[in-house]
Residue, then its C-alpha position, 0 to 999 in steps of 0.5 A: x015756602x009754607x010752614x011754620x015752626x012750633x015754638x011751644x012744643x019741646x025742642x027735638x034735635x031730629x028734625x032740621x031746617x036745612x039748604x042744599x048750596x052749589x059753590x066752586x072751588x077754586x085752584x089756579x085756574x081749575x074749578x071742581x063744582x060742589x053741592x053741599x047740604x047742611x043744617x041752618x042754625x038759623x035765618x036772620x029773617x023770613x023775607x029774605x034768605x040769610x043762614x046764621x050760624x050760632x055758637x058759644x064761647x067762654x069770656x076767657x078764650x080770647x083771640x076772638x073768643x075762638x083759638x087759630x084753629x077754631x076760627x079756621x074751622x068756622x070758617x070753612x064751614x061757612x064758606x062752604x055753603x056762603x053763611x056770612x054771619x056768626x053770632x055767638x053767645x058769650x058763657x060764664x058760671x055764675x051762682x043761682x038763687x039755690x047757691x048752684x053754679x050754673x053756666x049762662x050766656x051774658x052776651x050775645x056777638x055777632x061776627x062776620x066770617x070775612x072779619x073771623x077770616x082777616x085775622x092773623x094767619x086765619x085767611x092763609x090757614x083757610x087758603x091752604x086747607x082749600x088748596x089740600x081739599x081740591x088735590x084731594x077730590x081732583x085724585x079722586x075724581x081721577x082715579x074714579x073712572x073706571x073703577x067699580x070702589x077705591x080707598x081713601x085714608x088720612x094717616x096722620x102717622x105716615x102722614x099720607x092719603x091712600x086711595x085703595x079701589x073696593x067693590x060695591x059690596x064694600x061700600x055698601x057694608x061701609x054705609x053708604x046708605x043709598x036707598x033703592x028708592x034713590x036709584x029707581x027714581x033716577x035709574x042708576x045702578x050702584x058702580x064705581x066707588x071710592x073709600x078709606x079702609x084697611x088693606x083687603x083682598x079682592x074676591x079675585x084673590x089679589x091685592x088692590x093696588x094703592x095710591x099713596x100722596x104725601x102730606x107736607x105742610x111745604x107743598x102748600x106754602x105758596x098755594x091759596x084755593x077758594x070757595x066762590x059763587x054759591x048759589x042755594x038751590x034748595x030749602x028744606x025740613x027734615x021731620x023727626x021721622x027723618x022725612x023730607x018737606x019743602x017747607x020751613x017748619x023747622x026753621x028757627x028765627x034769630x032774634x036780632x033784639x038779644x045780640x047785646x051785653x045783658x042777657x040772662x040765658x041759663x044753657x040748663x034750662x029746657x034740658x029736661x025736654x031736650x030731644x037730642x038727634x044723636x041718640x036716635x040717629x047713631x046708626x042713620x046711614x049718612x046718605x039716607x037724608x041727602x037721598x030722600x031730599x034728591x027723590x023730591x026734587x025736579x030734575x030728570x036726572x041726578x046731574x040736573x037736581x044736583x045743579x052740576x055739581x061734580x061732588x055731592x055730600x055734607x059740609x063736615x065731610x069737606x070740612x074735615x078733609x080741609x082742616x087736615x093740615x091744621x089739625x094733622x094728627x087727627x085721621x079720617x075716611x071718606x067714602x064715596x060713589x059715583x052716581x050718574x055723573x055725581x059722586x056722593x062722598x060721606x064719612x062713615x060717622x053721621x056726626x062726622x058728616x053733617x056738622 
C-alpha cells in the first residue's frame, strides 16, 4: 500500500484510514459469517498491520477507567473487527498559565481487550450480548427469504424485537443509500429488505404481518456466542470528498514513546482547526462509503468482494444490536437488503453505523 499521511495540515475528521474484516459468529455449533467495515483509530506500526483503538478516560472513574458496560462495549467493538489493543489517555483539569481550567491528558495506558475482557462479569456480559446478536440476524436471515422488505425494531417498552416486511421504496426512503453505480457494477437489482419502522400499510391495502421476539435477560443465562477467526480482507482511505483510495494516506501512526505517566497533551489544542465529520456528513446515506469501497475491489460478484459473508454492514450496527441486554432501555432500528447472497444491514444514523 502506498500513501502517506500529512501531518502539517489541519486534522479534517472527513477523511478516514479504515479495514474491511471477515469474522465468525459463533453459536452452539452454528456460524453466521460477517464483514464489518470500520474506522482504524490507529496502526502500532507500518510493517505489520496491527489496528489500535484510542480512547479517554477520567483519573476518577475507576474500575478500569471504564464502568461494566463501557468495558462491554469496547469490547465488542474490538472484537467485532480483531483489534486487540486500547490504549487510552487518562484526563484531568488543571490550571494554565492564564488562570484557565483546561483538561489534559497526563498519562497514557494501553490495555489488552482480552484483560478488559477478564474482568468481572465482563467476558459473560459479552458472551450474551453476542448469543442475542446471532438470534437476532439468524431471524432475519430467515424471514429475508422471499421477502421484497420487512421490519426490525428494538422496543425497550414492550421490551421486544419486531420484524415487519416493507417494500423497497421504503427502504429506499429509510436511506439505504445504495448507489446505482453499486448495482450496475454487480448487476443486481434492489430486492428483499428488511428494516424497523412503525406499522404501515402495504400499496396492497393490508396490513404487513409482524413477527414479534421477546427480549428476556432469562433466555441468556446459560447462553455464551463468540466472534472468532477474523480475517482483514481490505485497507483503505476514504478522502474528505468521501472517495475510496487503496492506500494508507490517512492513516495515523500510534506513538508508542507517549503510552506513560507525564504527558502534557492539552485536548484544546488544535480545536480552532479542527474538521469534525459530523457536521458535513449528517445526511451521508450510510451505505454510500461502504458501496464505493465494493465498486473498487476484485471480485466478480458481491459474495466474492465480501469474502463470504452472510452479513455486511459497519461494526456500530452490530454493536449496537449486541449491547441491547446491557443497555436495554435504549431503542434501535436496523435496515437492511439483500444483494446477491449478502445482506447490507445499517442504521438510519450515520454516527449510529460507523462507530
Amino acid at each position: 500500500f502506498q500513501g502517506r499521511p500529512d501531518t502539517n495540515s489541519p486534522v479534517d475528521n472527513r477523511a478516514a484510514f479504515e479495514m474491511m474484516v471477515r469474522t465468525d459468529l459463533k453459536d452452539r455449533g452454528e456460524t453466521i459469517r460477517l464483514c464489518c467495515g470500520s474506522e482504524v483509530a490507529a496502526l502500532r506500526g507500518e510493517s505489520d498491520f496491527e489496528p489500535i483503538e484510542i480512547k479517554t478516560a477520567w483519573e476518577e472513574k475507576g474500575n478500569g477507567f471504564f464502568s461494566l458496560s463501557v468495558n462491554v462495549m469496547y469490547v465488542m467493538q474490538s472484537e467485532l473487527v480483531g483489534v486487540k489493543s486500547i490504549v487510552t489517555g487518562i484526563e484531568d483539569k488543571v490550571i494554565n498559565e492564564n488562570e484557565e481550567a483546561i483538561v489534559v491528558v497526563h498519562k497514557v495506558i494501553e490495555e489488552k481487550v482480552n484483560d478488559l475482557k477478564s474482568g468481572q462479569h465482563v467476558s459473560e456480559a459479552v458472551g450474551k450480548g453476542y448469543s442475542f446478536l446471532y438470534d437476532v440476524l439468524s431471524k432475519l436471515q430467515k424471514l429475508i427469504v422471499g421477502h421484497e422488505a420487512c421490519v426490525v425494531s428494538f422496543d425497550p417498552k414492550r421490551r421486544e424485537v419486531a420484524f415487519k416486511s416493507i417494500t423497497r421504496q421504503e427502504a429506499e426512503k429509510m436511506g439505504n443509500g445504495v448507489t446505482d453505480e453499486f448495482l450496475t457494477r454487480f448487476k443486481v437489482h434492489q430486492r428483499k429488505v428488511i428494516a424497523v419502522t412503525d406499522a404501515k400499510k402495504h400499496p396492497n391495502g393490508r396490513e404487513a404481518a409482524v413477527e414479534r421476539m421477546r427480549v428476556t435477560k432469562q433466555d441468556y443465562e446459560i447462553r455464551s456466542s463468540e466472534v472468532a477467526n477474523h480475517k482483514v480482507i481490505s485497507e483503505y482511505s476514504v478522502t474528505i470528498d468521501r472517495e475510496v483510495k487503496n492506500d494508507r494516506s490517512n492513516t495515523k501512526y500510534l506513538v508508542e514513546a507517549n503510552i506513560r505517566d507525564g504527558v502534557n497533551f492539552d485536548l484544546a489544542k488544535g480545536l480552532d482547526t479542527f474538521i469534525d465529520m459530523g457536521v458535513y456528513l449528517l445526511n451521508e446515506p450510510c451505505l454510500h462509503p461502504l458501496c464505493k469501497w465494493a465498486i473498487v475491489q476484485p471480485g466478480a460478484t458481491i459474495k466474492q468482494v465480501f469474502d463470504g459473508a452472510d452479513f455486511a454492514c459497519w461494526r456500530g450496527t452490530l454493536k449496537r444490536i449486541a449491547m441491547t441486554l446491557i443497555k436495554p432501555k435504549i431503542p434501535w432500528t436496523v435496515v437492511a437488503q439483500d444483494f446477491g447472497g449478502v445482506i447490507l444491514i445499517f442504521r438510519r444514523s450515520y454516527s449510529d453505523n460507523r462507530v
